[in-house]
Backbone as JSON, one array per atom type, in Angstrom:
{
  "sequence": "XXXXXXXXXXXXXXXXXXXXXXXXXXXXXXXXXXXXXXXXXXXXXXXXXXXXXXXXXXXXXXXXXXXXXXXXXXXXXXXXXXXXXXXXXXXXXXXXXXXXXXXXXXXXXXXXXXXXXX",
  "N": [[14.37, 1.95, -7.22], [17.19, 2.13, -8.0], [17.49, 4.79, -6.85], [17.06, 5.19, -4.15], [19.37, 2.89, -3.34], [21.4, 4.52, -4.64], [20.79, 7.25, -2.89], [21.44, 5.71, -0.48], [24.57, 4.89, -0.41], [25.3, 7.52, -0.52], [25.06, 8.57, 1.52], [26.52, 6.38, 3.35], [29.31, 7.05, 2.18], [29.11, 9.76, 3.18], [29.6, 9.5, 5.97], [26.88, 9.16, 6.98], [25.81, 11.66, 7.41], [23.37, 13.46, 5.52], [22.34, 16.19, 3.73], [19.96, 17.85, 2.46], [19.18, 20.38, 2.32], [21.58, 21.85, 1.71], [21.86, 21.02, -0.64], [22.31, 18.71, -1.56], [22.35, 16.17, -3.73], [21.37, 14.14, -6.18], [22.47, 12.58, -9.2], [20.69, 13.5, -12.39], [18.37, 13.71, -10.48], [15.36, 15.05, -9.04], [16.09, 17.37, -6.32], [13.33, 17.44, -4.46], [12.03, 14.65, -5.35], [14.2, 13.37, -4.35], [14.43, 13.88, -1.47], [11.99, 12.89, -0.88], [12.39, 9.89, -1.21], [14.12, 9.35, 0.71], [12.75, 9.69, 2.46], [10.69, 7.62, 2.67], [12.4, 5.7, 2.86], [13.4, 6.55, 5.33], [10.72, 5.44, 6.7], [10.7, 3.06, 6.21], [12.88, 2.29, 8.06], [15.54, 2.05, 7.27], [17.05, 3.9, 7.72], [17.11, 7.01, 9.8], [15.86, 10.01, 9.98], [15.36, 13.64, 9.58], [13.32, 15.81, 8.59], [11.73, 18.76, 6.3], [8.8, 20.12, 5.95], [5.76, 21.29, 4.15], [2.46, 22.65, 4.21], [1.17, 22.72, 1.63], [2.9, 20.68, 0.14], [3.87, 18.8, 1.06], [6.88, 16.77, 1.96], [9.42, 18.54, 1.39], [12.0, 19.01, 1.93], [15.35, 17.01, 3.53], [17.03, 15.79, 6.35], [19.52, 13.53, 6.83], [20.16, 11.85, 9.35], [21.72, 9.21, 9.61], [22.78, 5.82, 8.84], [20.17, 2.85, 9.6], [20.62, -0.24, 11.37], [19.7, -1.82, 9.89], [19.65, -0.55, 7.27], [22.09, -0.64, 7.05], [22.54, -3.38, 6.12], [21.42, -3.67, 4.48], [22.69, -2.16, 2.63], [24.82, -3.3, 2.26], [24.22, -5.75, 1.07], [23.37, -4.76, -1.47], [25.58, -3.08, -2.41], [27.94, -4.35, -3.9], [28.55, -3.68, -7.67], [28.06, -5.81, -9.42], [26.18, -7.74, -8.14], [24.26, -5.84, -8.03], [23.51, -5.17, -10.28], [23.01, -7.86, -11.66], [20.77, -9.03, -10.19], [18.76, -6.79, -10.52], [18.26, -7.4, -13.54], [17.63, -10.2, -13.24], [15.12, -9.57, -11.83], [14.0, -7.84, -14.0], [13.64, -9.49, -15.95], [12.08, -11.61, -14.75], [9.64, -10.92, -13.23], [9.61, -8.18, -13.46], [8.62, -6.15, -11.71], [9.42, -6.14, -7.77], [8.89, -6.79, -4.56], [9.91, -5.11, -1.87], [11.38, -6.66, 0.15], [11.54, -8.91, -0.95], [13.61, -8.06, -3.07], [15.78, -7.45, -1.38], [16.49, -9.86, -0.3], [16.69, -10.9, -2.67], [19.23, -9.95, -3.51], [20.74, -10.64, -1.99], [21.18, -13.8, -1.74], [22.21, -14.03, -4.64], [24.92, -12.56, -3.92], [25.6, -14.83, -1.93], [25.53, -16.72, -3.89], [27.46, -15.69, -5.5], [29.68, -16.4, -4.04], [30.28, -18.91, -3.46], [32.16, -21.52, -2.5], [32.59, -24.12, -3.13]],
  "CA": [[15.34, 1.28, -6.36], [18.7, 2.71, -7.85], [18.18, 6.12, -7.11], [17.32, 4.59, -3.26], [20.86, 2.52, -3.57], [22.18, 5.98, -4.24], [21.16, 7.6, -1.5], [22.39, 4.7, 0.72], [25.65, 4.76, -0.76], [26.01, 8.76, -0.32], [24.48, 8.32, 3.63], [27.3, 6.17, 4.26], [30.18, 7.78, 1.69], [29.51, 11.05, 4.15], [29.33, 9.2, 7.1], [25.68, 9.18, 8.03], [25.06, 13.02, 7.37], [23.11, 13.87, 4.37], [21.79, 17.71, 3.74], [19.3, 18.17, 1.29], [19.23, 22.06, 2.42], [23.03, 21.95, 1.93], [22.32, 20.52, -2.16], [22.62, 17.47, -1.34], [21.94, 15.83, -5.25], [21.77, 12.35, -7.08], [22.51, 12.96, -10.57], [19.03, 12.93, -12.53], [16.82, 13.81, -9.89], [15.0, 16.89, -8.44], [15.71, 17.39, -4.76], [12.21, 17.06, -3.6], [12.5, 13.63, -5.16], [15.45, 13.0, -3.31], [13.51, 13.99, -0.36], [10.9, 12.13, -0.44], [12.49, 8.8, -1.74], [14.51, 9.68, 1.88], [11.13, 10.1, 3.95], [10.51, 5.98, 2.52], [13.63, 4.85, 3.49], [13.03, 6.5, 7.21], [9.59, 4.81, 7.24], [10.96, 1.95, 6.2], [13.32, 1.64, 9.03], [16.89, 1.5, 6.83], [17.86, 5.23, 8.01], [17.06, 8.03, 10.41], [15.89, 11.08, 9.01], [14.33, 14.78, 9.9], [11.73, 16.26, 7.49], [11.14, 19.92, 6.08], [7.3, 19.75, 5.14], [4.78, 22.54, 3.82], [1.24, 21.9, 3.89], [1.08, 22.28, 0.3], [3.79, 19.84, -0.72], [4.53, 17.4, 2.09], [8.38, 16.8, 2.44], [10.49, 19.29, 0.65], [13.66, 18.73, 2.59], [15.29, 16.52, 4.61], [18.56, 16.03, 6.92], [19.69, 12.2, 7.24], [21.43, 11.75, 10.76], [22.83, 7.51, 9.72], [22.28, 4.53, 8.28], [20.36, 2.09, 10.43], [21.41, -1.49, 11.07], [18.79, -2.8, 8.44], [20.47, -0.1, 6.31], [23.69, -1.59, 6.74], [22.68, -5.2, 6.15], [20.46, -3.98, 3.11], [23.62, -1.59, 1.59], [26.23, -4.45, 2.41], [23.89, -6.93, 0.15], [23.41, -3.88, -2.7], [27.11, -2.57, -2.46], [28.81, -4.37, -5.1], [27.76, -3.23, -9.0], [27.83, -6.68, -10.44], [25.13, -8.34, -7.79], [22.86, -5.19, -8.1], [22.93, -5.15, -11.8], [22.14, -9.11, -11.88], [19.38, -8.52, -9.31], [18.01, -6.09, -11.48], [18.27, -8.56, -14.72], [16.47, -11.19, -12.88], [13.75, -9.15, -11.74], [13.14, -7.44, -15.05], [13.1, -11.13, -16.72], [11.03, -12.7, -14.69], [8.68, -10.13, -12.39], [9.07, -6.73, -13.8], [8.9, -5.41, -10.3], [9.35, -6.72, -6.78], [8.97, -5.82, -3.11], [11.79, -4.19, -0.73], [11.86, -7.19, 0.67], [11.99, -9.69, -2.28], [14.43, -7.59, -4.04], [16.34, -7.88, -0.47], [16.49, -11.47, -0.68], [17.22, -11.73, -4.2], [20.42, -9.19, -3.39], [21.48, -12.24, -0.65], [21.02, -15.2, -2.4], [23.0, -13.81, -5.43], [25.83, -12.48, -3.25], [25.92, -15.99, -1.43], [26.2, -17.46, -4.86], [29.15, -15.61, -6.16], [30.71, -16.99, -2.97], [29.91, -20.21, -2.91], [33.12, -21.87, -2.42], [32.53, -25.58, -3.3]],
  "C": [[16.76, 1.79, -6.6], [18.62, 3.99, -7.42], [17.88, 6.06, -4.77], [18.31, 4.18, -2.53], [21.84, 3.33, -3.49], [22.0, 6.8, -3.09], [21.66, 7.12, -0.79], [23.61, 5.3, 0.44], [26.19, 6.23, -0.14], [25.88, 8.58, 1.5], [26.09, 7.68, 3.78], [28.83, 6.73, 3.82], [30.29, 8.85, 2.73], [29.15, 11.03, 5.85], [28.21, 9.49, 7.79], [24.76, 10.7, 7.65], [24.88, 13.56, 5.87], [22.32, 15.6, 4.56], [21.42, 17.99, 2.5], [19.11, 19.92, 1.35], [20.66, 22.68, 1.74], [23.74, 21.38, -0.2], [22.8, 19.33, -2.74], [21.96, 16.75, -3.0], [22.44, 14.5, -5.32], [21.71, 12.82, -8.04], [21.36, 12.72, -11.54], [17.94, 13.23, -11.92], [16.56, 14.86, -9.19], [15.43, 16.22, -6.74], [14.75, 17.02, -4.09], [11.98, 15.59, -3.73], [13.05, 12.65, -4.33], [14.85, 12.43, -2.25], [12.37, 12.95, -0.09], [11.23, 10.22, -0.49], [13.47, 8.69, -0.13], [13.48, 9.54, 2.57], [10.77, 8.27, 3.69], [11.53, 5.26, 2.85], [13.44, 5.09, 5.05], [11.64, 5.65, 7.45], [9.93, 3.3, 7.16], [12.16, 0.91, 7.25], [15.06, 1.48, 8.53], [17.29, 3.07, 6.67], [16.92, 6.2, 9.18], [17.09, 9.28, 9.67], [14.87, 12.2, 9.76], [13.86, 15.39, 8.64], [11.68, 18.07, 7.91], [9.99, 19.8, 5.42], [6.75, 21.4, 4.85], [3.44, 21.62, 3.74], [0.72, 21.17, 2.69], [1.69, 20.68, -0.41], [4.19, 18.75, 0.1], [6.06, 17.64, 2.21], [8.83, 17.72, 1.1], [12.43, 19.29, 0.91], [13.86, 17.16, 3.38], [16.94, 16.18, 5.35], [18.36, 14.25, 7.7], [20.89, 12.39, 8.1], [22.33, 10.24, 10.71], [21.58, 6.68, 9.42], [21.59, 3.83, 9.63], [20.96, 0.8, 10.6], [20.6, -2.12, 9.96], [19.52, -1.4, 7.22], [20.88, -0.19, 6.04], [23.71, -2.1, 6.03], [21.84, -4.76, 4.54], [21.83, -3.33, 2.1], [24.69, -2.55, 1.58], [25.67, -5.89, 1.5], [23.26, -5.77, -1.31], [24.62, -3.48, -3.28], [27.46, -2.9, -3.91], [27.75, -4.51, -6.32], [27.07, -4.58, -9.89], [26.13, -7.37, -9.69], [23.95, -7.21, -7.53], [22.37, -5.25, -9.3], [22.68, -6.7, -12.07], [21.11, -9.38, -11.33], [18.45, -8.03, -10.3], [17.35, -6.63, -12.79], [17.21, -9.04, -14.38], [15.05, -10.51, -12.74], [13.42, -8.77, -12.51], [12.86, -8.41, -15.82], [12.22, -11.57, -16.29], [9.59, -11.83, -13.55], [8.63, -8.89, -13.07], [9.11, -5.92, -11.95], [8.5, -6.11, -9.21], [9.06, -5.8, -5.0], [10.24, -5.67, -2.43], [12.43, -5.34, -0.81], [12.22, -8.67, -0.03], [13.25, -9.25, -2.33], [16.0, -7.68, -2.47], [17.18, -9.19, -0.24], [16.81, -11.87, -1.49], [18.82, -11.45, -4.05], [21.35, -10.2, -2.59], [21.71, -13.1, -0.85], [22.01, -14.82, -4.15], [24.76, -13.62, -5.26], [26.32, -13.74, -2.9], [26.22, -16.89, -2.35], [27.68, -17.43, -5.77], [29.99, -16.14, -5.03], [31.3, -18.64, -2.54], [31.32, -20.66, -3.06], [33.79, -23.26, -2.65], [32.6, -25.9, -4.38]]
}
């Protein structure tokens, strides 16, 4: 999930256009990585993305054209450091690992708590 977070973050840092041909890197991780952790975010609907494949290897590349709106709404409840890294807390305390859309939900309900205003 952080190296996910990171891609978001760069997608919208370079306004939408990512280029894994172009060296496009997260610190830590191989390109094809990259790539592919990119090809789950387009299936998943929270970006737009074209695909360099080989038979052998499946995705080797790929060129992100923008965030979608569930991209947005998912990087605008990841954004700030403190409610991803208490996210993270919780879920390694009490699950060990969650789904998208859990970990979605947890990111919302944490946010909405540092806000609470009452």
């Amino acid at each position: 999930m952080d190296l996910i977070r990171q891609i978001m973050l760069q997608v919208e840092q370079n306004n939408g256009e990512v280029k894994i041909a172009k060296k496009f890197r997260v610190e830590g991780y191989e390109e094809v990585i990259v790539a592919k952790h990119i090809e789950l975010l387009d299936e998943a609907g929270l970006l737009k993305a074209h695909f360099t494949r080989t038979d052998a290897d499946g995705v080797i590349g790929a060129y992100v054209e923008r965030l979608t709106w569930s991209g947005h709404e998912f990087l605008d409840a990841a954004r700030n450091e403190a409610v991803w890294k208490k996210t993270k807390a919780i879920v390694k305390q009490k699950a060990g690992t969650v789904s998208f859309e859990v970990l979605k939900t947890l990111l919302i309900e944490i946010s909405k708590s540092l806000l609470d205003l009452s």
